[in-house]
C-alpha positions as CSV (number, residue, x, y, z in Angstrom):
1,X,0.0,0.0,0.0
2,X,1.3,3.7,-1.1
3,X,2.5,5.6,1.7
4,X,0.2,9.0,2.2
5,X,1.4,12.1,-0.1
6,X,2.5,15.1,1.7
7,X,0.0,17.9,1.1
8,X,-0.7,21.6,2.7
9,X,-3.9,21.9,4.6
10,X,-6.4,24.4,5.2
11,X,-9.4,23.0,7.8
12,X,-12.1,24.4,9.2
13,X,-14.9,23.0,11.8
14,X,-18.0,23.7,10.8
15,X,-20.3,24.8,13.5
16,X,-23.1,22.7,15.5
17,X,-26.6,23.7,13.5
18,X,-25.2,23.4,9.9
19,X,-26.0,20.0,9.4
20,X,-26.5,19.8,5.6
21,X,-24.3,20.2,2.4
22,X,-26.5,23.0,1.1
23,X,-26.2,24.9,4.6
24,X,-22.2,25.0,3.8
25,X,-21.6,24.9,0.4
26,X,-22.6,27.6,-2.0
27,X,-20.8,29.0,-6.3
28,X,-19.8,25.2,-7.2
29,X,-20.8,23.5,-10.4
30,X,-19.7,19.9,-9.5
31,X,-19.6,17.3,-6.8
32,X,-18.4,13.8,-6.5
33,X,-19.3,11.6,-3.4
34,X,-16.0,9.3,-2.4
35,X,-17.1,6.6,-0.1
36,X,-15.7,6.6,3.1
37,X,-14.2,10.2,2.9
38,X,-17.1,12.9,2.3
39,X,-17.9,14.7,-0.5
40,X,-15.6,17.2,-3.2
41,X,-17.4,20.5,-4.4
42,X,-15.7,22.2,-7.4
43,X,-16.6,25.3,-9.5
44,X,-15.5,25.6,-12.5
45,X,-12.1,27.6,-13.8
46,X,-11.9,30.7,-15.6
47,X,-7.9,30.8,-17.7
48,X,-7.6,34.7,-17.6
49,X,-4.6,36.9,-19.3
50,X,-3.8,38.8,-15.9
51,X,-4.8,42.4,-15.6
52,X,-0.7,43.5,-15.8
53,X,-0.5,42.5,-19.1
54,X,-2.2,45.5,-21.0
55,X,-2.0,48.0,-18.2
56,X,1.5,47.7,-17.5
57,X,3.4,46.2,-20.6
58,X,0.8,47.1,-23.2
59,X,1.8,45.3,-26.3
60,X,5.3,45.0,-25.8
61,X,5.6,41.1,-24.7
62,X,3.8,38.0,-25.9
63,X,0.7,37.0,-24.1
64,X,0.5,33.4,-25.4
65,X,1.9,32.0,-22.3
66,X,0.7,34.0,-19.5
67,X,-2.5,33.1,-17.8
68,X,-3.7,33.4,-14.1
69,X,-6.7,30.3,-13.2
70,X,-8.7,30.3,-10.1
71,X,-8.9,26.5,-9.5
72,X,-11.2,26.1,-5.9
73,X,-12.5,23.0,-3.8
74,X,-14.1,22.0,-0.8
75,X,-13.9,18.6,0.5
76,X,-16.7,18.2,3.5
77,X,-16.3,15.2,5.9
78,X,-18.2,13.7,8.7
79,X,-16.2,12.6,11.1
80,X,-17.9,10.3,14.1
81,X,-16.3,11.1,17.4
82,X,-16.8,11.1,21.0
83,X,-16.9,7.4,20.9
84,X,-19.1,8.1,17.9
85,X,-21.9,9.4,19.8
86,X,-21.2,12.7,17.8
87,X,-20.8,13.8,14.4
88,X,-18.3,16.6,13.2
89,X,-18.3,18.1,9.9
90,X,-15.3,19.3,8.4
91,X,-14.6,21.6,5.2
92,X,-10.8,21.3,4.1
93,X,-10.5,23.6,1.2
94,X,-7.8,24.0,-1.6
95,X,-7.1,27.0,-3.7
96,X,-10.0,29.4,-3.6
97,X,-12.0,26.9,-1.9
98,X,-12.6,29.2,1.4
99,X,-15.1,31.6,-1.0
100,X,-17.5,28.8,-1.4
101,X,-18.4,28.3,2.1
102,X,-21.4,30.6,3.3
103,X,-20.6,33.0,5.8
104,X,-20.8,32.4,9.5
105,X,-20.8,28.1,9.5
106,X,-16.8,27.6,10.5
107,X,-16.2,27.7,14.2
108,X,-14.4,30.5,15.8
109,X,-11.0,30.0,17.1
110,X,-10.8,26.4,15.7
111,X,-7.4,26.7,14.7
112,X,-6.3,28.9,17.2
113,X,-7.1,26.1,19.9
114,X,-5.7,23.6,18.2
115,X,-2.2,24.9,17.7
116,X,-2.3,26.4,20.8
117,X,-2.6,22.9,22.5
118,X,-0.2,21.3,20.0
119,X,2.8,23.9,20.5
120,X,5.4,24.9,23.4
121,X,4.8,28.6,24.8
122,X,8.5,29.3,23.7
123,X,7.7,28.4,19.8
124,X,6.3,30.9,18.5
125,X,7.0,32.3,15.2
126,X,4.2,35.1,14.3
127,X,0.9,36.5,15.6
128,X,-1.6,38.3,14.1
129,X,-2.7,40.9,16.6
130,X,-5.1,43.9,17.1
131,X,-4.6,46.3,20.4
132,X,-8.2,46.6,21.2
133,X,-7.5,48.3,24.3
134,X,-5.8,51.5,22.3
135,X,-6.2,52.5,18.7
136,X,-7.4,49.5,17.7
137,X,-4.0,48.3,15.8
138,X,-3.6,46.0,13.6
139,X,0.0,44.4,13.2
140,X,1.6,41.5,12.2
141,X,4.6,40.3,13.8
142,X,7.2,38.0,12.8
143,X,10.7,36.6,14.9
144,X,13.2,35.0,13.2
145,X,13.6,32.3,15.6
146,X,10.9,30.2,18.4
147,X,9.8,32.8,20.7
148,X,7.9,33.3,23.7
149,X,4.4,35.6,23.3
150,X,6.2,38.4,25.5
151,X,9.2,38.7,22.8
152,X,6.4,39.8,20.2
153,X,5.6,42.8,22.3
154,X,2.3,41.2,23.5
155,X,0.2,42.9,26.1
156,X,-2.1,40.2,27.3
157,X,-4.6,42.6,28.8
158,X,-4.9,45.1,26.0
159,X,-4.0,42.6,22.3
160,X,-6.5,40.5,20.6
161,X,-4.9,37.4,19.3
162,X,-6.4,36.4,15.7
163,X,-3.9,34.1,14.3
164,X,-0.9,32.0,15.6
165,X,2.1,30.6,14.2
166,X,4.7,27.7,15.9
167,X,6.4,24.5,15.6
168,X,4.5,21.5,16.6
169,X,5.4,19.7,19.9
170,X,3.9,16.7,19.4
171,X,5.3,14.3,16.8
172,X,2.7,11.9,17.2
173,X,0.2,14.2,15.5
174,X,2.0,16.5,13.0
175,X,6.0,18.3,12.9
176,X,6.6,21.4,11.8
177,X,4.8,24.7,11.9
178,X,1.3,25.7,12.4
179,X,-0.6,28.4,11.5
180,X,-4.2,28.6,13.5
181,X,-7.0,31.6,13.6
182,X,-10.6,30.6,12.5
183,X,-8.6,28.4,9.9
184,X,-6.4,25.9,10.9
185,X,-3.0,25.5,8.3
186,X,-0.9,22.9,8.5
187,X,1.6,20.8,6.2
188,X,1.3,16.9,6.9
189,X,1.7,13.4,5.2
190,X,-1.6,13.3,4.7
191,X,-4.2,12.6,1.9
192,X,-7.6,11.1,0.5
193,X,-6.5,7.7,2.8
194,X,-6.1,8.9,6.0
195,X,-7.8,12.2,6.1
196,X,-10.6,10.9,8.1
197,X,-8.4,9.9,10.7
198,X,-6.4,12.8,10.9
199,X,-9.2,15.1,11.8
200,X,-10.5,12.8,14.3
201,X,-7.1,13.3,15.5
202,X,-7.4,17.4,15.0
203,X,-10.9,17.6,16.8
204,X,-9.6,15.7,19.8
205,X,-6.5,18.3,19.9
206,X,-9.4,20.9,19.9
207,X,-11.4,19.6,22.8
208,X,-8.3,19.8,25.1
209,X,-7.8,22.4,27.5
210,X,-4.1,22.1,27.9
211,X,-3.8,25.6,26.2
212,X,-4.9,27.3,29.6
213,X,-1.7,26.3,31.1
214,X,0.3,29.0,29.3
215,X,-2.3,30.6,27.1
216,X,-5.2,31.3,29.1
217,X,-5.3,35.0,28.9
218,X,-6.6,33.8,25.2
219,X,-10.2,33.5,26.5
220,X,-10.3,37.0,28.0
221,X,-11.6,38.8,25.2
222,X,-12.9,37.4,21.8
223,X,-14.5,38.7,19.2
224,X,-17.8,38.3,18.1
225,X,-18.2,37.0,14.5
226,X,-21.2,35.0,14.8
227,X,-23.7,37.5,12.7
228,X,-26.6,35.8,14.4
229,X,-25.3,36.5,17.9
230,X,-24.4,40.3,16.4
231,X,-28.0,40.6,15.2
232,X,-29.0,40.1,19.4
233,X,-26.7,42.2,20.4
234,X,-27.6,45.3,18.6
235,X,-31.7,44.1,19.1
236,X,-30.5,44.7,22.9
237,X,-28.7,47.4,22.5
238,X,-31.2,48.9,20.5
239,X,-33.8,48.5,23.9
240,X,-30.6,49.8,26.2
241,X,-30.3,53.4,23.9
242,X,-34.6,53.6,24.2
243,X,-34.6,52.9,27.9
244,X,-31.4,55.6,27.9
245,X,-29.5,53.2,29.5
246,X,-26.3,54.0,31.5
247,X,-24.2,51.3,30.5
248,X,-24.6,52.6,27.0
249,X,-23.0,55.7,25.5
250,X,-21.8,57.6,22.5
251,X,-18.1,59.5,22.3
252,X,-15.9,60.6,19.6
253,X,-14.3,57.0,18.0
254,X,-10.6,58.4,17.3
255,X,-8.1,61.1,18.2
256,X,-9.2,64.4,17.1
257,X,-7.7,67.5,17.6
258,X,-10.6,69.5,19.7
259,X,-8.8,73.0,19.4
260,X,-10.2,72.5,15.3
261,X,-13.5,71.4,16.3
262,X,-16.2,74.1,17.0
263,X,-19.2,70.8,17.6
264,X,-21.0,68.0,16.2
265,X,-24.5,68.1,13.7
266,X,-26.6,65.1,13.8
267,X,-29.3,66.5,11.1
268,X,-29.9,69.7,10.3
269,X,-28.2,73.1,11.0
270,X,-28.4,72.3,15.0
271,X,-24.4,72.5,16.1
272,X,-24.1,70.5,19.7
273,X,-20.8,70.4,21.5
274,X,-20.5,66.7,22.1
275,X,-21.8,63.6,20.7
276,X,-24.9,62.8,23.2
277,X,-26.6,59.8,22.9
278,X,-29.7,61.2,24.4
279,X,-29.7,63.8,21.3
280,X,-28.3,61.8,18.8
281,X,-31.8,59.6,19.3
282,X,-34.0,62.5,19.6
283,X,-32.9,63.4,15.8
284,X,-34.2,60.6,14.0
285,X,-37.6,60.9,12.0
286,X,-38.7,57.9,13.6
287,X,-38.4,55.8,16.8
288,X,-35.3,54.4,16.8
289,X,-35.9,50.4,16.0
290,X,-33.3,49.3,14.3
291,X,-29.3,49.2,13.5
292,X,-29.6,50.4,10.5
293,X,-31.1,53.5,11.1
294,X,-27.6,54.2,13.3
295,X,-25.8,52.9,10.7
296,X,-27.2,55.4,8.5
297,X,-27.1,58.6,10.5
298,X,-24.0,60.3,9.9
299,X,-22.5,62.7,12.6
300,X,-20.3,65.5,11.8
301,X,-17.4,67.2,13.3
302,X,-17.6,71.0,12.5
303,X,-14.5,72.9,11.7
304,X,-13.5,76.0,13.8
305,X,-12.1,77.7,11.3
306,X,-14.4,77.6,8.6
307,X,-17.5,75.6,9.4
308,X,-16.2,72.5,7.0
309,X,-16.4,68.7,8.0
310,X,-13.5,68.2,9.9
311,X,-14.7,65.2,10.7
312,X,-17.1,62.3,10.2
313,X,-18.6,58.8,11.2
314,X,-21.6,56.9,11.3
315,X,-23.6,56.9,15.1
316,X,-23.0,53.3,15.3
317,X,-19.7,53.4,14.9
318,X,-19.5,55.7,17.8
319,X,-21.2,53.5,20.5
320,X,-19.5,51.8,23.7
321,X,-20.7,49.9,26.4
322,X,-21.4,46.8,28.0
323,X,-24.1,44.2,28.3
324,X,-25.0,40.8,29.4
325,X,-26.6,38.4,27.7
326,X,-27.3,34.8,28.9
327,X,-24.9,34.8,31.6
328,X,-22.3,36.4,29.3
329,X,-20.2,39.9,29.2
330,X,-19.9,41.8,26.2
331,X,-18.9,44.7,25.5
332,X,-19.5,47.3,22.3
333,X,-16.3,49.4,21.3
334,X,-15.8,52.0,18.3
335,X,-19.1,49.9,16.6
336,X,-17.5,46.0,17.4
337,X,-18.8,43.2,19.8
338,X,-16.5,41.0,22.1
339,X,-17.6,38.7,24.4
340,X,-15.5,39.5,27.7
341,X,-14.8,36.5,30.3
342,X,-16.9,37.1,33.3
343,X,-13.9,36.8,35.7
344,X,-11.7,39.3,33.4
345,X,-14.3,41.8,33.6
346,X,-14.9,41.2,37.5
347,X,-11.2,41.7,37.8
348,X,-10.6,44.9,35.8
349,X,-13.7,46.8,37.6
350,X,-12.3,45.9,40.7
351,X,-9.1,47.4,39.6
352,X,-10.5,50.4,38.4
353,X,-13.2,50.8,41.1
354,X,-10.1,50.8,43.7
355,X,-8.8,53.8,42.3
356,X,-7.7,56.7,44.7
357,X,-9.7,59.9,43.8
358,X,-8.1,63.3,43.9
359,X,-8.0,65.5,46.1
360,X,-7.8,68.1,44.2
361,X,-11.0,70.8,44.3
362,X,-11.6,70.8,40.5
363,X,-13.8,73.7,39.6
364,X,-17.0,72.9,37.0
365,X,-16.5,72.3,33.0
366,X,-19.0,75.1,31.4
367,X,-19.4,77.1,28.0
368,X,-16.8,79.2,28.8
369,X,-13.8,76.9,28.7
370,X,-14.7,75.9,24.7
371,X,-11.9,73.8,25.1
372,X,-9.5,71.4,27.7
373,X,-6.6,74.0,27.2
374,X,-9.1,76.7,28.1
375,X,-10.9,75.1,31.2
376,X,-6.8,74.4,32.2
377,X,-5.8,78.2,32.2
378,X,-9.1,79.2,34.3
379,X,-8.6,76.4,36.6
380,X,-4.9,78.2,37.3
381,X,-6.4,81.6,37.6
382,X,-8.5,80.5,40.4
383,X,-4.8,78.7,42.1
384,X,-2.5,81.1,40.7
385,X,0.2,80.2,43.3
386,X,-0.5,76.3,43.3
387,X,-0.7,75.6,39.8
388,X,1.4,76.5,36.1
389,X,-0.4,75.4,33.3
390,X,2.0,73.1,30.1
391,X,-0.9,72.3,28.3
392,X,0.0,73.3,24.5
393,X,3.7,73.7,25.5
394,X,5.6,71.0,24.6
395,X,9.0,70.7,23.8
396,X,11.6,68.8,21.3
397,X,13.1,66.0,22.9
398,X,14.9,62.4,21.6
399,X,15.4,62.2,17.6
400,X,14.0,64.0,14.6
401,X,11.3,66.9,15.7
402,X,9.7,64.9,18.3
403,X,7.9,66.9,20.7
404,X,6.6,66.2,24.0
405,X,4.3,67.5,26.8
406,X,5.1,66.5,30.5
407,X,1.3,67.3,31.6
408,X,-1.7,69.7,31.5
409,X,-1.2,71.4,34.8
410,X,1.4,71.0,37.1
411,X,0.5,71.6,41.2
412,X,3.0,72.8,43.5
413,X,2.8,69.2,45.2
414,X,4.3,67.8,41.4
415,X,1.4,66.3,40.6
416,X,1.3,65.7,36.8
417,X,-2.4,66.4,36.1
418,X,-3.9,65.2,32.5
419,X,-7.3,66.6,31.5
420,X,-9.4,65.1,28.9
421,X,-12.9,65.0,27.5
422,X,-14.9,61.9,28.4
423,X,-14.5,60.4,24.9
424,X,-14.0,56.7,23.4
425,X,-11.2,54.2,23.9
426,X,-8.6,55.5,21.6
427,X,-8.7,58.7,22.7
428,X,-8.5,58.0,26.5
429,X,-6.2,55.2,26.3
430,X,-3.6,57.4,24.4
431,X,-4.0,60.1,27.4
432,X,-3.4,57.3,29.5
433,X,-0.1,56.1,27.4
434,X,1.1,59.6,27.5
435,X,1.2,60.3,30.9
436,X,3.1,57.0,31.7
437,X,5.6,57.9,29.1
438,X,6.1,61.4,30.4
439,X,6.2,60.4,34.2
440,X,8.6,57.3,33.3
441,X,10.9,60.3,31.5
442,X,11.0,62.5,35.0
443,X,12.5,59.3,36.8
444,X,14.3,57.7,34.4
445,X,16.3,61.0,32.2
446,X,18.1,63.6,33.4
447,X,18.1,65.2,30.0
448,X,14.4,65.2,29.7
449,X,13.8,66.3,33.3
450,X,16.2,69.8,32.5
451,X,14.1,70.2,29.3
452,X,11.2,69.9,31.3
453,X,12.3,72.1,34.0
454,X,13.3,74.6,31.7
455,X,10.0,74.4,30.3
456,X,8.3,75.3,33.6
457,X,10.8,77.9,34.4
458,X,10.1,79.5,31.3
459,X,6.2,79.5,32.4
460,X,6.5,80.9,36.0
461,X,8.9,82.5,38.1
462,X,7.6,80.4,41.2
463,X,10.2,77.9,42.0
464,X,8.0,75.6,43.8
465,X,7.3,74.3,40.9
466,X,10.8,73.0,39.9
467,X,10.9,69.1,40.1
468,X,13.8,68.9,42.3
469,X,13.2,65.1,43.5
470,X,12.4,62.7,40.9
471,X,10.3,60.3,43.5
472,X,8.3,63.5,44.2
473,X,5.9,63.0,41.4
474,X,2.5,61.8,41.5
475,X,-0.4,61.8,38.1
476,X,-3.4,62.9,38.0
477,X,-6.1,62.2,35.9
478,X,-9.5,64.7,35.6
479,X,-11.7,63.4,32.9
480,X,-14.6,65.8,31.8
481,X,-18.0,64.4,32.6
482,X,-21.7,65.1,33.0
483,X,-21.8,62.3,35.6
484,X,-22.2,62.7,39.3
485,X,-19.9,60.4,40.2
486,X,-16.1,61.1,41.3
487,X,-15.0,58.2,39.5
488,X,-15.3,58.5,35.8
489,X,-17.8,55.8,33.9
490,X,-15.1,54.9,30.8
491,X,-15.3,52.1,28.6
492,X,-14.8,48.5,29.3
493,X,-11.2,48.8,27.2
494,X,-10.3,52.6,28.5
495,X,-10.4,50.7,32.2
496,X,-8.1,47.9,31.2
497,X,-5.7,50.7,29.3
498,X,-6.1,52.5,32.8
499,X,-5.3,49.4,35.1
500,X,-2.1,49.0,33.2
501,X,-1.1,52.2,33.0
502,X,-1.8,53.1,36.7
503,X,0.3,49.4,37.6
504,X,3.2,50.4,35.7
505,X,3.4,53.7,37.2
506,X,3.2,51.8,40.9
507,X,5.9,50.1,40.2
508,X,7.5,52.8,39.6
509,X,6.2,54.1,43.2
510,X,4.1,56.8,42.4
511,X,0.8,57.5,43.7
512,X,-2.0,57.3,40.7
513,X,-5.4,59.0,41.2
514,X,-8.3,60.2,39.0
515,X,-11.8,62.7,39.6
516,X,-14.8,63.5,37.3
517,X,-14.4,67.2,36.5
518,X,-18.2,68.1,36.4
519,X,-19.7,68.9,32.5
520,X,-22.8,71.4,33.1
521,X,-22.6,72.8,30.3
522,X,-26.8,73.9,30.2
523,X,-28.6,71.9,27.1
524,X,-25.0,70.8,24.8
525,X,-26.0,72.8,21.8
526,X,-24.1,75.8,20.5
């Protein structure tokens, strides 16, 4: 008997639910049934003269023997296991065959768990990530050598693993490396003979839960792909807005520059200063019932200068919060789901709950300020001889024309105090990243510390405010709110950005400590 060929694979586990062909499978013109495998969809193949041809050579080289073909299959196999009290259905695909399975029938993570319980934590080679708890990053990292997840870089609280790759550890099932998201990839001595087998083998890796031994932060956060599940979601979150829900808010989804924004429209003429939930219902024609109707509202940053769109994004894009549903955590961020492990989310609100809250006697936001830089330079007027306000005056520091501000107000006591807008994730997870860099600076460079000081000398003749001791320092966080609480209610992701921020800067022994500076600005419309 012929030894198996050696072939690449691409597998995927179809979901519980999808138990026929015609659930799976769709764009294939043929099908053949091998006994005691599955069955092999096909479509057909199109030989094309590529694009490049004409567009970039013109006439100038013979086409006879250039030609691009799309070849694509799906093999589907049930496989009995469980002692064969279970059926599993897998789809291994070849070429283009991924585009003819409908969307939302392949389990999630499939490959991801299998190569995660099939390598060593040292063996990494790449990961896909995205750094959910920031500005939603996407990178794609790649070592030279086996590697452990920290050598990539990887903040386990704050990056979203999608796809793994790493050597095999277990000879008995397959050598080599791995590739794993939704997908799993794989090279092996396998073919039509001893597929079947194989994938029994592949679903029993799956079902283990060795994986949790080093990679259990994995099931902290996932995303939610499941359209199905999405559709519930929003249904909910649909009630939540109508029933004006506090777990459920709207803020600005990026970084924006609010020294060029004079407010937000929703419809019409009607300027507001801030993206209010509360408002942004109020301006449909009818009820709010459905996603789409957020979807297609489209709110505007206004320009300062001239009126223009300086800005723009659609209102769901521009949701956060968190609900439960069945027992579970999930949370909405910047317009995406992800279900949130109970324990993780019990952890990080006790984290953030535990928070010191300032002592400092912040006066009200109101329509006077306009702006953070403006509320900052009242604030001092009130404390002329306890506080000297940096905000806007940074200064060059490390290579190129980098430029860098130490804080927004500085106290007599050297506490570096940030001020921010209550706004999404991105924006208050970069405030967060700031600070830390800035205070890590004071107590780590003496070059920085002299810029800095020269800085504040330039700024006031008061030398209290010189930092003489590094360890002297403390941060400050006042985050502009209409809430009544001291403690600021941020997103799910801006409090794990927050926890790890305010650890780091422990460690470091300073004191962290944060305060809702009071928004009551009358009705929000300018």
């Amino acid at each position: 008997m012929l030894m198996p060929s050696k072939n690449k694979l691409s597998i995927f586990m179809i979901k519980d639910g999808f138990n026929e062909d015609e659930d799976i499978i769709e764009n294939f013109s043929h099908s053949v049934l091998i006994d005691g495998v599955g069955t092999v969809y096909w479509g057909n193949s199109h030989v094309d003269i590529p694009q490049w041809v004409d567009s970039f050579f013109g006439g100038n080289i013979n086409t006879d023997n250039i030609f691009t073909a799309n070849a694509r299959a799906v093999l589907l196999v049930r496989v009995p296991v469980q002692h064969n009290d279970l059926e599993k259905i897998f789809a291994v695909t070849m070429g283009y065959g991924k585009n003819m399975l409908k969307d939302n029938v392949t389990e999630d993570r499939f490959g991801l768990k299998v190569i995660l319980n099939t390598i060593k934590p040292d063996s990494l080679r790449r990961i896909n990530k995205v750094n959910i708890g920031g500005n939603q990053k996407l990178s794609n990292e790649q070592l030279p050598l086996e590697s452990d997840i920290s050598d990539f870089g990887f903040d386990i609280n704050r990056d979203l693993v999608s796809n793994i790759s790493g050597v095999s550890d277990d000879e008995n099932y397959v050598t080599g490396l791995l590739t794993g998201g939704c997908m799993l990839s794989l090279t092996a001595t396998v073919d039509i003979t001893n597929i079947v087998d194989f994938l029994k083998k592949t679903y029993e890796k799956h079902r283990l839960d060795t994986y949790k031994n080093y990679f259990s932060w994995i099931d902290q956060i996932q995303p939610v792909k499941d359209t199905r599940l999405v559709e519930r979601l929003d249904s909910n979150l649909i009630t939540a807005i109508n029933e004006s829900s506090v777990n459920v808010w709207m803020a600005v989804p990026e970084i924006i520059n609010w020294e060029e924004v004079r407010g937000f429209k929703y419809k019409g003429r009607e300027v507001y200063d801030d993206i209010d939930i509360s408002f942004v219902k109020e301006s449909f024609r009818k009820p709010l019932s459905s996603i789409k109707q957020l979807k297609s509202k489209k709110i505007v940053a206004i320009s300062a200068l001239d009126n223009s769109e300086r800005y723009s994004w659609n209102a769901y894009g521009c949701i956060y919060g968190e609900l439960s549903l069945n027992g579970k955590s999930y949370c909405i961020n910047s317009g995406k789901w992800y279900q949130i492990n109970n324990k993780f989310v019990q952890q990080v609100n006790k984290d953030y709950n535990s928070t010191p809250i300032s002592t400092i006697d912040f006066n009200d936001y109101t329509d006077t300020h306009k702006t953070e830089n403006g509320y900052s330079i009242d604030f001092q007027k009130r404390h002329p001889d306890n506080y000297v306000v940096l905000d806007a005056h940074n200064f060059s520091y490390g290579g190129g024309h980098s430029k860098i501000e130490l804080c927004d107000i500085l106290s007599s006591d050297k506490e570096l105090i940030h001020i921010k807008f209550f706004t999404g994730s991105s924006a208050l997870s970069h405030l967060f990243s700031q600070a830390a860099v800035s205070a890590e600076l004071v107590l780590s460079d003496t070059q920085f510390l002299t810029l800095a000081n020269g800085k504040i000398k330039e700024l006031s003749r008061n030398d209290n405010f010189t930092i003489k001791d590094r360890r002297s320092i403390n941060v400050v966080f006042g985050i502009i709110h209409t809430t009544e609480a001291k403690l600021p209610p941020i997103p799910f992701f801006s409090k794990v950005s927050f926890g790890y921020t305010k650890n780091r800067l422990q460690a470091f022994g300073l004191d962290v400590s944060i305060k809702t500076i009071k928004d009551i600005r009358p009705n929000k419309t300018i």
